[in-house]
TIBA-399394 format. One line per field, with one value per residue (C-alpha): residue in one letter; x, y, z; residue number from 1. Coordinates in Angstrom, 1 decimal, decimal comma. Layout:
BEGIN
rest A_... $
x X_... $
y Y_... $
z Z_... $
nr NUM_... $
***
This chain:
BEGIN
rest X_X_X_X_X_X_X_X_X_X_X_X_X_X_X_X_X_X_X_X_X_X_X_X_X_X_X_X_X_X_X_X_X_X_X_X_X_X_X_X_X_X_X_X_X_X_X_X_X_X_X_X_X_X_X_X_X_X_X_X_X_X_X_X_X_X_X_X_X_X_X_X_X_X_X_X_X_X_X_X_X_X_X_X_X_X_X_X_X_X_X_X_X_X_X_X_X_X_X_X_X_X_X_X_X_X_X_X_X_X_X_X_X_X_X_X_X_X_X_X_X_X_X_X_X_X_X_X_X_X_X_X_X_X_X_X $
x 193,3_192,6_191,5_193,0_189,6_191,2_189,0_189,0_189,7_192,4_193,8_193,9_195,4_198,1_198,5_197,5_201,1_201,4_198,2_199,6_202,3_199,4_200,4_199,3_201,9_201,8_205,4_204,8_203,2_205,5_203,3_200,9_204,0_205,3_201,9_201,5_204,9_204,1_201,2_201,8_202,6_198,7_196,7_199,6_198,4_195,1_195,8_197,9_195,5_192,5_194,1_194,9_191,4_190,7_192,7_191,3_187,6_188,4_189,5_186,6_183,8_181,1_182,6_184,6_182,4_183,1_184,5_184,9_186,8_187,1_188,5_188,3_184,4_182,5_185,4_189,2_191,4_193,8_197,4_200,3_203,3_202,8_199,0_196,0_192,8_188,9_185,6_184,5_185,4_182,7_182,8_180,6_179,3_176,9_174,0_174,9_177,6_178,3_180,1_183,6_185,6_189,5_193,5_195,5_199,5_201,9_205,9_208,0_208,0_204,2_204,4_203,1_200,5_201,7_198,3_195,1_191,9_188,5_184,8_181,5_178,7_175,5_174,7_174,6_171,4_170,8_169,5_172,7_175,1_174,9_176,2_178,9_179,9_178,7_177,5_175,5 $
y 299,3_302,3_305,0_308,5_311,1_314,1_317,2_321,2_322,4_319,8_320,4_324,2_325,5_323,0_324,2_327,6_329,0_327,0_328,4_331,5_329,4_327,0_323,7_322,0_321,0_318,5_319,9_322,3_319,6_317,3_314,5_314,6_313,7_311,4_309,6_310,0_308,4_305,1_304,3_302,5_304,2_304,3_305,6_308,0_308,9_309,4_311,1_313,9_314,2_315,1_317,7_319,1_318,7_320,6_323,4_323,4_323,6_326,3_328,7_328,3_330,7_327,8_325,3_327,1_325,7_321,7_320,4_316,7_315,5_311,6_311,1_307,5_307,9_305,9_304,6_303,7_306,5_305,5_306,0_305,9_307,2_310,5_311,6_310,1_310,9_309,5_310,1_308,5_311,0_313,1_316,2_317,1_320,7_321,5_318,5_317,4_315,4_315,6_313,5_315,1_314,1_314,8_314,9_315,3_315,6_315,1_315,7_313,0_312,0_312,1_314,8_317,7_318,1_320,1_320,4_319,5_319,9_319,3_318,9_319,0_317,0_316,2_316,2_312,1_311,1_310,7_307,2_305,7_307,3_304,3_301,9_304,5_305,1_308,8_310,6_313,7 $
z 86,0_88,5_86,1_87,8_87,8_87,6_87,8_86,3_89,9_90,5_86,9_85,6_88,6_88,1_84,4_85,0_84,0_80,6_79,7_78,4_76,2_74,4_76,1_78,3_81,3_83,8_85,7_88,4_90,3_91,7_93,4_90,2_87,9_89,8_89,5_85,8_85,4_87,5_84,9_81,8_78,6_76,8_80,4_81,0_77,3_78,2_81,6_80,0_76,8_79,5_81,0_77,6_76,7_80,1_79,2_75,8_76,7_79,5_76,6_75,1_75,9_75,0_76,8_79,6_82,3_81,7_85,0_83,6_81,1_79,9_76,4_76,7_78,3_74,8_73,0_73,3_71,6_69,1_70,1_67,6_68,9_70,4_69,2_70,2_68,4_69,0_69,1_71,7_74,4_76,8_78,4_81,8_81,3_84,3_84,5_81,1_79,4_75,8_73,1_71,5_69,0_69,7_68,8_70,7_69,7_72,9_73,7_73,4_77,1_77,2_80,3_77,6_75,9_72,4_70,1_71,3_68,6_69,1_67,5_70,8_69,7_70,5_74,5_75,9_77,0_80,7_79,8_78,5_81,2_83,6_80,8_79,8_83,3_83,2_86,6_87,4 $
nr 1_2_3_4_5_6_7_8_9_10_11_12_13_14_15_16_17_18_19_20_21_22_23_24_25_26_27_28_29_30_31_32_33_34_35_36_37_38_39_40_41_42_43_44_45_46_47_48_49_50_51_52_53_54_55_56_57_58_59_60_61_62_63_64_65_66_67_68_69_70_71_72_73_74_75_76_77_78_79_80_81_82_83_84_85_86_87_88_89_90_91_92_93_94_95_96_97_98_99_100_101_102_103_104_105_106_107_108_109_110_111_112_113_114_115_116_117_118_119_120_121_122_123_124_125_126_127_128_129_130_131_132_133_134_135_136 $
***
């Protein structure tokens, strides 16, 4: 399966006007959505839950500079129904990538991202990038 890389200048200026409501919001771009509804149910999942996690991490002063976002990076996120949750997700932060843990709580049609809550970790080591599939 072709995993969509979708990045922080692709993304918040996309979401930009749902910023100020708390959600994150993939309508407003019409090509983008009409992707995100051709993938199956769990990647359109994990699509819509990055760019929450975007959105999150650019309102946060410590974090506001992460331009990568893979919540599915170490480990595959559990998905019941509309919330996903994990702790196997990573987040690129200038030359460094770190571990996060994550939920993330979605609309019913998946297109919305409703509640997205987060704990960083410690940074990943340069050394195990390669086998995760991590890049400078």
């Amino acid at each position: 399966m072709r995993r969509l890389m979708l990045s922080a200048c692709l993304l918040l200026p996309l979401a930009a006007p749902s910023l100020a409501a708390g959600h994150a919001k993939v309508a407003g771009n019409d090509k983008l959505q009409r992707s995100l509804q051709k993938l199956d149910p769990s990647e359109l999942v994990t699509q819509v839950c990055d760019l929450g996690a975007m959105q999150a991490f650019a309102k946060d002063a410590s974090w506001r500079t992460t331009d990568r976002v893979l919540i599915d990076a170490i480990s595959t996120p559990r998905i019941t129904g509309n919330k996903a949750a994990g702790d196997g997700g990573a987040l690129r932060r200038g030359n460094d990538w770190y571990r996060f843990s994550f939920s993330c709580t979605l609309s019913a049609d998946h297109m919305k991202v409703t509640d997205f809550r987060y704990k960083v970790g410690a940074a990943i080591p340069k050394s195990k990038w390669a086998d995760i599939g991590l890049w400078n």
